[in-house]
N, C-alpha and C positions, 0 to 999 in steps of 0.2 A: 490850600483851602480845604477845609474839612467839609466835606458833601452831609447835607443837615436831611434832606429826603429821596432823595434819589440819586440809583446809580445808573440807570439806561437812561437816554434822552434820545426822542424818536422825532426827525422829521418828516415832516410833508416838505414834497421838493417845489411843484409849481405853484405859484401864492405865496408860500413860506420862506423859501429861501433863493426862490428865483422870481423876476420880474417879468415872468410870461403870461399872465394873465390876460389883458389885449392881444397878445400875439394868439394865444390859444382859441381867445372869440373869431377873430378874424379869421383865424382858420375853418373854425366848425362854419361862418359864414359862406365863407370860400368855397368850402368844399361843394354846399349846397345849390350854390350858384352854378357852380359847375353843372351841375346834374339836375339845369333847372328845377329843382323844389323850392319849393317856399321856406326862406329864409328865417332860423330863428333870431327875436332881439336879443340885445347883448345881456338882459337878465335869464333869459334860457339857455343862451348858450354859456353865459360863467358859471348857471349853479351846476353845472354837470364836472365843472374841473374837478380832478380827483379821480373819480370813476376810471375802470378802464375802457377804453376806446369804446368799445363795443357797446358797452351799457352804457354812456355818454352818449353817443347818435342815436339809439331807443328813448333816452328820456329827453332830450334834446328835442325829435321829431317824433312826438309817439306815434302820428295819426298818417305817416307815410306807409307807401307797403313795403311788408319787412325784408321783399328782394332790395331795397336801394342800401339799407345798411352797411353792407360789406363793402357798398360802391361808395358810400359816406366815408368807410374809416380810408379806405387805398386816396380817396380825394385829400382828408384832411391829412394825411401823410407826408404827399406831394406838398404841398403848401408849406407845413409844419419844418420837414426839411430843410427847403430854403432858406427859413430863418434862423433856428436855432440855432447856431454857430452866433449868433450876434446877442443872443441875449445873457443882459447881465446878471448876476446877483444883486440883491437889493444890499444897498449900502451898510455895511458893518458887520452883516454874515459870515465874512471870512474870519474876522478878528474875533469874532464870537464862537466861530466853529473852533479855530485855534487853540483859545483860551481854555475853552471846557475840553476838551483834549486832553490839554497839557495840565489841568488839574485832574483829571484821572476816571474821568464819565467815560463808559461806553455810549459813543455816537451810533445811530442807525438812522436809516432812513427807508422810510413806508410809502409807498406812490402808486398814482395811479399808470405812469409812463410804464414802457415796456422795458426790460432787460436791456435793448438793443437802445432804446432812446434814451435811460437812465445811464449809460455805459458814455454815449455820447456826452453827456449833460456834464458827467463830471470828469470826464477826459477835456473837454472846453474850461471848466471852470478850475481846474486842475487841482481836484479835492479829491482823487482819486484813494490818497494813504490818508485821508480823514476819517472815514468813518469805518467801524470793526463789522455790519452788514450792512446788508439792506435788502428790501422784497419788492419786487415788482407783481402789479398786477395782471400779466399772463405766464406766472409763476404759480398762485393760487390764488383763493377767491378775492373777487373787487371789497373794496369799502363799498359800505359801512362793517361788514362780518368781519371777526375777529382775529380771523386765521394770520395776518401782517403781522400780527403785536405778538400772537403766540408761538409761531415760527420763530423769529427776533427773540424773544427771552429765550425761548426754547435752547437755540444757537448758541446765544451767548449764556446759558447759566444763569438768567437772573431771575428777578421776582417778580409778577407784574406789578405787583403791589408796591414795589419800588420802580419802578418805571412811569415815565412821562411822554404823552404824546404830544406835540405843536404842530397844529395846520392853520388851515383858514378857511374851512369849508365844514358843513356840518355832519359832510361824510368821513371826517378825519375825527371830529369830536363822538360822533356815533359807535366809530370803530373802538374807541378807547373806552366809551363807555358801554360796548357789549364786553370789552375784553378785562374790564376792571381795574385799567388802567387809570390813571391823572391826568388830566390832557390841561392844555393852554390853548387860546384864542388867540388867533394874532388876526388884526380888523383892519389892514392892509394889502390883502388880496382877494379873493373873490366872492365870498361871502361878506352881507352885512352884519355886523356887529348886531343886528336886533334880530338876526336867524341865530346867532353862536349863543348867545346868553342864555338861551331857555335848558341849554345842554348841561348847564351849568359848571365852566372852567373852574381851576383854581384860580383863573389870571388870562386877563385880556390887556393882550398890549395892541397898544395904538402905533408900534415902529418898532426898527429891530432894535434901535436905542434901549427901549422900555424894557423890550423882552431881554434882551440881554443883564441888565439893570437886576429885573426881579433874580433871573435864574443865578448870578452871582450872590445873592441878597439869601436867594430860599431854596434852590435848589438843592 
């Protein structure tokens, strides 16, 4: 298949291509509880997916004092831990990652997880020879900044100008478009579909069906 605009395609891993979204609220909840504070709902605690840890428990609890933070991230750790080995890919991910592979896109992936927890994620999901990088966020700076996208071209030689980013959060769309990159919407993980639009995607999918649909179509 002859690639019509793009040669890097950049994921977001949790929301995007993993089914952690619940798991990751229940944590930032957990964690809290633990350390008797006051518990964010599950809209403060998903719009921070993305972020890394650190800035995720700041915007999460902005009005706690800022000694509990570091007791917030070691908690939602603890928790996070336990589960991950169990969480899926959302259905069709893998034949999708495959696919654009084997027609000839550099894969990357951009996240908020750490080194140590991305390493896991795709050691479990066992997509470890999928993708040609990837950046973790205590590597260099969190989303929204741009520094993920231009590291990743950087690396691999490419253009941003040709390059795509997909998340589901509007720290994933923000990143893309400080970085002048293309980004896509996918309105199946932690963000709603009426915070992604204003960002303005080339393409909101509503499933990995769609999304995969378009990027064989236009990508």
């Amino acid at each position: 298949m002859a690639k019509k605009q793009f040669d890097l395609i950049v994921f977001d891993w949790d929301g995007t291509l993993m089914d952690s979204t619940a798991t990751i609220v229940k944590c930032i909840q957990s964690a809290a509880k633990d350390l008797g504070l006051p518990i964010p709902n599950e809209n403060a605690a998903s719009y921070v997916i993305g972020l890394s840890l650190a800035d995720a428990m700041r915007m999460a609890m902005p009005d706690i004092d800022p000694k509990y933070y570091p007791r917030m991230v070691e908690r939602y750790r603890y928790h996070y831990l336990a589960k991950d080995h169990e969480l899926p890919l959302f259905a069709g991910v893998r034949e999708m990652l495959n696919e654009l592979a084997q027609d000839g896109y550099f894969l990357a992936v951009a996240t908020g997880k750490s080194r140590v927890g991305l390493s896991r994620a795709l050691h479990t999901a066992n997509l470890m020879s999928v993708f040609d990088a990837t950046r973790c966020s205590d590597e260099t700076f969190s989303k929204p900044h741009p520094a993920m996208l231009q590291e990743l071209t950087r690396e691999l030689g490419q253009d941003m100008r040709r390059t795509l980013m997909i998340g589901d959060t509007t720290h994933d769309l923000l990143m893309a478009n400080n970085a002048g990159a293309s980004a896509i919407a996918v309105e199946y993980g932690a963000h709603d579909a009426a915070l992604l639009e204003p960002l303005n995607p080339v393409y909101s999918a509503k499933s990995v069906d769609e999304l995969h649909h378009w990027l064989k179509e236009n990508a």
